[in-house]
Kinemage of the C-alpha trace (Angstrom):
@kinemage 1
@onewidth
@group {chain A} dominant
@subgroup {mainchain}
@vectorlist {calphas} color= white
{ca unk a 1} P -6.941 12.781 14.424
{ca unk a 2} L -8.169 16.134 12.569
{ca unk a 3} L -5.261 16.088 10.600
{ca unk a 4} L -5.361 12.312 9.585
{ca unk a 5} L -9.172 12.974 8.822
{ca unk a 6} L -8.690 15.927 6.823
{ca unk a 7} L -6.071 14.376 5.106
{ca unk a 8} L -8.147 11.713 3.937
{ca unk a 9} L -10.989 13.455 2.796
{ca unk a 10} L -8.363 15.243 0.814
{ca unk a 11} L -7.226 12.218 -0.969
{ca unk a 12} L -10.662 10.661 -1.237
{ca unk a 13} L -11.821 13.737 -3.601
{ca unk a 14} L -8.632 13.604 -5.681
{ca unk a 15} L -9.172 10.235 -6.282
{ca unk a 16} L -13.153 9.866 -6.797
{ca unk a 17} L -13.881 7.297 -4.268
{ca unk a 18} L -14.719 7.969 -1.106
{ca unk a 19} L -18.263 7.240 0.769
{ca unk a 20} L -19.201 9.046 3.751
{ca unk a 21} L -19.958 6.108 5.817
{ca unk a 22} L -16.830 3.714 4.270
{ca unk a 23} L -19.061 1.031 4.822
{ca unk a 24} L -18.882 -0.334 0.906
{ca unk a 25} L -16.783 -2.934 -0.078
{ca unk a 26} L -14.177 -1.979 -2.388
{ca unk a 27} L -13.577 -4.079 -5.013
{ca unk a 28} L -9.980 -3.913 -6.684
{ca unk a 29} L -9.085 -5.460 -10.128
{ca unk a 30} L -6.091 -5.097 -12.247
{ca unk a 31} L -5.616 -6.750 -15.914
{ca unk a 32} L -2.200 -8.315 -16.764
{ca unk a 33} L 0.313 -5.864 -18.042
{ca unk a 34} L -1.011 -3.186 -15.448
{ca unk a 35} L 1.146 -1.951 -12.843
{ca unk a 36} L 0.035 -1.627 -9.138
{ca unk a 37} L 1.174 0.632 -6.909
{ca unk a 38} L 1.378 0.491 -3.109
{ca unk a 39} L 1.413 4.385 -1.700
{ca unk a 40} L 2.431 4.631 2.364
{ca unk a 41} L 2.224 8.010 3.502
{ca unk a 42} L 1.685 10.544 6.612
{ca unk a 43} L 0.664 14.304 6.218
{ca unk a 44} L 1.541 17.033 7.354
{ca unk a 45} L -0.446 20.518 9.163
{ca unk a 46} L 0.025 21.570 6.055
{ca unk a 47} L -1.441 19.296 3.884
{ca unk a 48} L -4.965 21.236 3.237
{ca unk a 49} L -3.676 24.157 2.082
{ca unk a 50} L -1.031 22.603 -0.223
{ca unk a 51} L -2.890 19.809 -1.522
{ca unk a 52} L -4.791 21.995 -4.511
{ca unk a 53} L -1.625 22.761 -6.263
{ca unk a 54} L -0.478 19.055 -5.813
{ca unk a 55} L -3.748 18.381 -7.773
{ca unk a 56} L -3.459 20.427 -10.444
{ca unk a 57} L 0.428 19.784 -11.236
{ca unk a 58} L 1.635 16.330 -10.155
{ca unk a 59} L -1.783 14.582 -10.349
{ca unk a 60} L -2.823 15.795 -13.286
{ca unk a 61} L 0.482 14.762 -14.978
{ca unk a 62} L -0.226 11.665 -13.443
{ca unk a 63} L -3.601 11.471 -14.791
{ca unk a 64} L -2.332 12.288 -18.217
{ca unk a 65} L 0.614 9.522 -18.331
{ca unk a 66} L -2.380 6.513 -17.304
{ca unk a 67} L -2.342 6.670 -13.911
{ca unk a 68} L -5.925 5.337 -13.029
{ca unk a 69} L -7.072 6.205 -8.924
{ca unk a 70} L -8.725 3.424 -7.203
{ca unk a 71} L -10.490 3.006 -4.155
{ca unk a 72} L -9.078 4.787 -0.848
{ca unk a 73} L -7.467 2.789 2.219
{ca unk a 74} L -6.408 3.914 5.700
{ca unk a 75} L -4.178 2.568 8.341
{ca unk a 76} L -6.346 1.416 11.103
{ca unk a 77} L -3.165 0.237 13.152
{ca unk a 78} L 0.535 -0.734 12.773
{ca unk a 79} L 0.662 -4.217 14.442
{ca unk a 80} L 4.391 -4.997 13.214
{ca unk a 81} L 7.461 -2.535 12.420
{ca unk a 82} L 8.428 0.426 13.119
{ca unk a 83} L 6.897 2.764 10.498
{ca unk a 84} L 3.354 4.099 10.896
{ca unk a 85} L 2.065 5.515 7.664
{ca unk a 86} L -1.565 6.490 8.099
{ca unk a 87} L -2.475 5.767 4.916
{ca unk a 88} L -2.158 2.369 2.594
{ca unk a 89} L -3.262 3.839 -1.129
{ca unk a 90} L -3.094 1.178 -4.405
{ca unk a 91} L -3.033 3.090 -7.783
{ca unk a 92} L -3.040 1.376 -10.890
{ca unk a 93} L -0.964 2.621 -13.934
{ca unk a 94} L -2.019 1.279 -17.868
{ca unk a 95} L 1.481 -0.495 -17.872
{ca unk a 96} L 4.893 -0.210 -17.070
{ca unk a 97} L 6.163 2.217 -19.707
{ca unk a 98} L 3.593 4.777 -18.526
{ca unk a 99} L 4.403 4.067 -14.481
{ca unk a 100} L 8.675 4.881 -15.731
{ca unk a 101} L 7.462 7.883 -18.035
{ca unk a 102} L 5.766 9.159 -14.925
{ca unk a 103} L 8.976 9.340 -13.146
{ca unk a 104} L 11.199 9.657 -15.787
{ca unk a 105} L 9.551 13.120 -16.761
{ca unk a 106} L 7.410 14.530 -13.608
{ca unk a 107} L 10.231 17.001 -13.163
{ca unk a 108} L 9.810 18.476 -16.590
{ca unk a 109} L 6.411 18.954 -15.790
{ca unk a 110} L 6.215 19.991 -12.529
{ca unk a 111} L 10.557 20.915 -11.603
{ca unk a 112} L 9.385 21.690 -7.452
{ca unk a 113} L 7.284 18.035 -7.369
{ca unk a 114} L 10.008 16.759 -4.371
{ca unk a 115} L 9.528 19.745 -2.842
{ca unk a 116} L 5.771 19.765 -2.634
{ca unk a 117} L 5.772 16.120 -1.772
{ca unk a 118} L 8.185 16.917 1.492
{ca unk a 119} L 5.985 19.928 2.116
{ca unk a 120} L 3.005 17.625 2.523
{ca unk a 121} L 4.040 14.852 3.799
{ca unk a 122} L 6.419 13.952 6.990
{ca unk a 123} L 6.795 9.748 5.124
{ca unk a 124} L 5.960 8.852 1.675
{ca unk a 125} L 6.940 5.156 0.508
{ca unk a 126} L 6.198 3.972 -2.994
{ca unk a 127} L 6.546 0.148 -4.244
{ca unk a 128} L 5.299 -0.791 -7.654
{ca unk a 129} L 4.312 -4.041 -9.492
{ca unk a 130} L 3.705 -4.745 -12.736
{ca unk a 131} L 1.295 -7.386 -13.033
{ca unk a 132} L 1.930 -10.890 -14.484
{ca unk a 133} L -1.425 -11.845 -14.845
{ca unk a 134} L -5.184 -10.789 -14.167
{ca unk a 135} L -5.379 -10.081 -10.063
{ca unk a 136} L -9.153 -9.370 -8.422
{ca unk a 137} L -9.559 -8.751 -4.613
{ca unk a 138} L -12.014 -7.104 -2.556
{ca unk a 139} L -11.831 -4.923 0.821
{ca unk a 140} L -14.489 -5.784 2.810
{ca unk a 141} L -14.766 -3.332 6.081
{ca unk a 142} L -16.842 -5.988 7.774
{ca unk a 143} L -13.672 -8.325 7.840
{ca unk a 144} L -9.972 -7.775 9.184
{ca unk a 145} L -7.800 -7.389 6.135
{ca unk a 146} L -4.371 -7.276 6.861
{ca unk a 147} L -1.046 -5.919 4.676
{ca unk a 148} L 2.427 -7.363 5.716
{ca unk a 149} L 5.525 -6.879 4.105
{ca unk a 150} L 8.766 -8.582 4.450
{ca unk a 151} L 12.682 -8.545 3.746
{ca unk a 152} L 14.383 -11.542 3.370
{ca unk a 153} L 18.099 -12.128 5.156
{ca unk a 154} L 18.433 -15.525 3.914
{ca unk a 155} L 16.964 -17.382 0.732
{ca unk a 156} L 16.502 -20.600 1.805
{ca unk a 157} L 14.958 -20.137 5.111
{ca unk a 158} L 12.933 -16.974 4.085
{ca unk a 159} L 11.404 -19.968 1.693
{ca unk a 160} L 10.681 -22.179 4.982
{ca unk a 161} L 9.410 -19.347 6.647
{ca unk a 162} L 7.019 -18.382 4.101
{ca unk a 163} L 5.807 -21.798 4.059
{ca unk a 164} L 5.117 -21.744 8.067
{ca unk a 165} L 3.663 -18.560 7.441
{ca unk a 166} L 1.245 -19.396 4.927
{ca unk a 167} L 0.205 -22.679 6.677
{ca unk a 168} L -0.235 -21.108 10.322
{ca unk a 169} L -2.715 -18.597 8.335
{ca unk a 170} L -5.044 -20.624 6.870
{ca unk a 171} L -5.127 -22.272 9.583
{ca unk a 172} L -6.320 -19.724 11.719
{ca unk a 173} L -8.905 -18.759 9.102
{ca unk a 174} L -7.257 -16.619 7.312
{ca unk a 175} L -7.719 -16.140 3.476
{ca unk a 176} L -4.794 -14.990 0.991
{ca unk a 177} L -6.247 -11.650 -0.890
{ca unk a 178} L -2.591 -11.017 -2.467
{ca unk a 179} L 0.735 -11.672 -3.128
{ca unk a 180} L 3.344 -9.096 -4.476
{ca unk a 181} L 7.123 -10.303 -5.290
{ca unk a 182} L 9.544 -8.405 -7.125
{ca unk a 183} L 8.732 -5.015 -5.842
{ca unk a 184} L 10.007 -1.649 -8.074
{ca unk a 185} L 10.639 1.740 -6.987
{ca unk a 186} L 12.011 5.272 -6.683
{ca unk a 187} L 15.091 7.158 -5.425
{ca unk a 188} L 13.760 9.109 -2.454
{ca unk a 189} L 10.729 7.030 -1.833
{ca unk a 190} L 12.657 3.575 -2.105
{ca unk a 191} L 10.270 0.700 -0.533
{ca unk a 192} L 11.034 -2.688 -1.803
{ca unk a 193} L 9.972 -5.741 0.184
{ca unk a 194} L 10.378 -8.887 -0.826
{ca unk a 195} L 6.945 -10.128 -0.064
{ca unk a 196} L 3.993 -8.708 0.110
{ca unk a 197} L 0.647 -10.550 1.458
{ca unk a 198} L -2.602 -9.521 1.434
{ca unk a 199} L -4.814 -12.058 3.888
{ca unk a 200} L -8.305 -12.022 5.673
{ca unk a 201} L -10.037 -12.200 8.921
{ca unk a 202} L -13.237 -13.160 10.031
{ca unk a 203} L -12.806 -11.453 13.123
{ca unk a 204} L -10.144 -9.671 15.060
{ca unk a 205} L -9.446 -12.725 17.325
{ca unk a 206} L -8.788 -15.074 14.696
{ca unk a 207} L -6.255 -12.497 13.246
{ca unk a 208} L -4.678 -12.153 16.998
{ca unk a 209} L -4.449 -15.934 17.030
{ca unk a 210} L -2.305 -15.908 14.291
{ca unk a 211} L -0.792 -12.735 15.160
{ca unk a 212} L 0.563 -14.616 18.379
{ca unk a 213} L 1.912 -17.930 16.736
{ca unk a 214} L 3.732 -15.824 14.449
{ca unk a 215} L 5.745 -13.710 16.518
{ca unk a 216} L 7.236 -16.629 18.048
{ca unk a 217} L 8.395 -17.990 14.783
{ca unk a 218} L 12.157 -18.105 13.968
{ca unk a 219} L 13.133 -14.645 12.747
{ca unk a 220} L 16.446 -16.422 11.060
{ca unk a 221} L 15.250 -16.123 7.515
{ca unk a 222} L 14.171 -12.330 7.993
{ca unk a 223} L 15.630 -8.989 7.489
{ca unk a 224} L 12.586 -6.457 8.550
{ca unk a 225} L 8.700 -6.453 8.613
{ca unk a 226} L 6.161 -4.267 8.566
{ca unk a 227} L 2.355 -5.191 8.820
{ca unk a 228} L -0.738 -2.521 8.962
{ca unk a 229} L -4.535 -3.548 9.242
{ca unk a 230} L -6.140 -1.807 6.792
{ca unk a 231} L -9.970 -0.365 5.953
């Protein structure tokens, strides 16, 4: 838990945005053309000490080719799947030349970035998106907000099973923050679902009323899926 905690704290200051108390909404918009990004990660012991450099070289490459921080996210619990990253980060990047120039060049810039990412961190997943038009959501810790991915096995009845999804949702109350198709990303952190959804909960028992029906939906459509509540 010390770890996790100092990790975040770490993280926060790098990217501007953290409040003691993480009581704050956090409001998240992104203009067509942008690209969002979808950071999973777990530290390491040694993240603390290593995470200065990481700032100064990788970051501030970052930082330089348009990469714009926003507002910090943790993984309260992994409810589906079997990864557990403790942290759910979006960044946002101007657009999708600068997001590629990023990766085609960070190791001109900075040639041990790999190994300072492996040093840090035990699981680090990366999907990006560039955005086809103008996308506003808000985190609101007073609500359950919930991020599930999936892979689809089959076209046609990953389309059905969407469908189901989507209806059994809002019919529990929940509310659709986001949807991400078409996921991009990189060799070594390669994490491309097919879907991505974004929903809210008024409460924690109308999520686990959902949460219920759905696991007893057909699985035929499906190839893997991994869902986090995040805060």
């Amino acid at each position: 838990m010390k770890q996790c905690k100092t990790m975040l704290l770490l993280i926060a200051l790098l990217c501007g945005t953290f409040t003691y108390a993480q009581s704050k909404s956090k409001t998240l918009h992104f203009k067509k053309g942008e690209v969002l990004d979808i950071l999973l990660f777990t530290g390491k012991p040694a993240l603390s000490e290593l995470f200065p450099r990481y700032k100064e070289t990788a970051f501030a490459f970052a930082l330089e080719t348009g990469y714009q921080p926003q507002p910090l996210l943790s993984i309260a619990e992994t409810t589906q799947g079997g990864i557990q990253p403790s942290s759910f980060v979006f960044g946002k990047w101007n657009d999708l030349s600068s997001r590629e120039r990023f990766l085609n060049n960070i190791l001109t810039k900075v040639p041990d970035f790999h190994e300072q990412r492996r040093a840090m961190w035990s699981s680090f997943y990366l999907a990006y998106y560039p955005m086809a038009k103008e996308v506003s959501f808000e985190i609101d810790p007073g609500k359950i907000v919930v991020a599930t991915a999936y892979w689809e096995k089959d076209a046609s009845k990953f389309k059905l099973f969407k469908k189901e999804w989507l209806k059994k949702a809002k019919n529990k109350g929940g509310k659709v923050l986001l949807e991400l198709t078409d996921a991009k990303s990189s060799v070594g952190y390669m994490y491309k679902p097919d879907l991505v959804i974004l929903t809210e909960w008024n409460t924690r028992e109308d999520f686990d009323a959902f949460y219920k029906e759905n696991l007893q939906m057909s699985e035929e459509g499906i190839q893997n899926v991994n869902q986090f509540i995040i805060k």
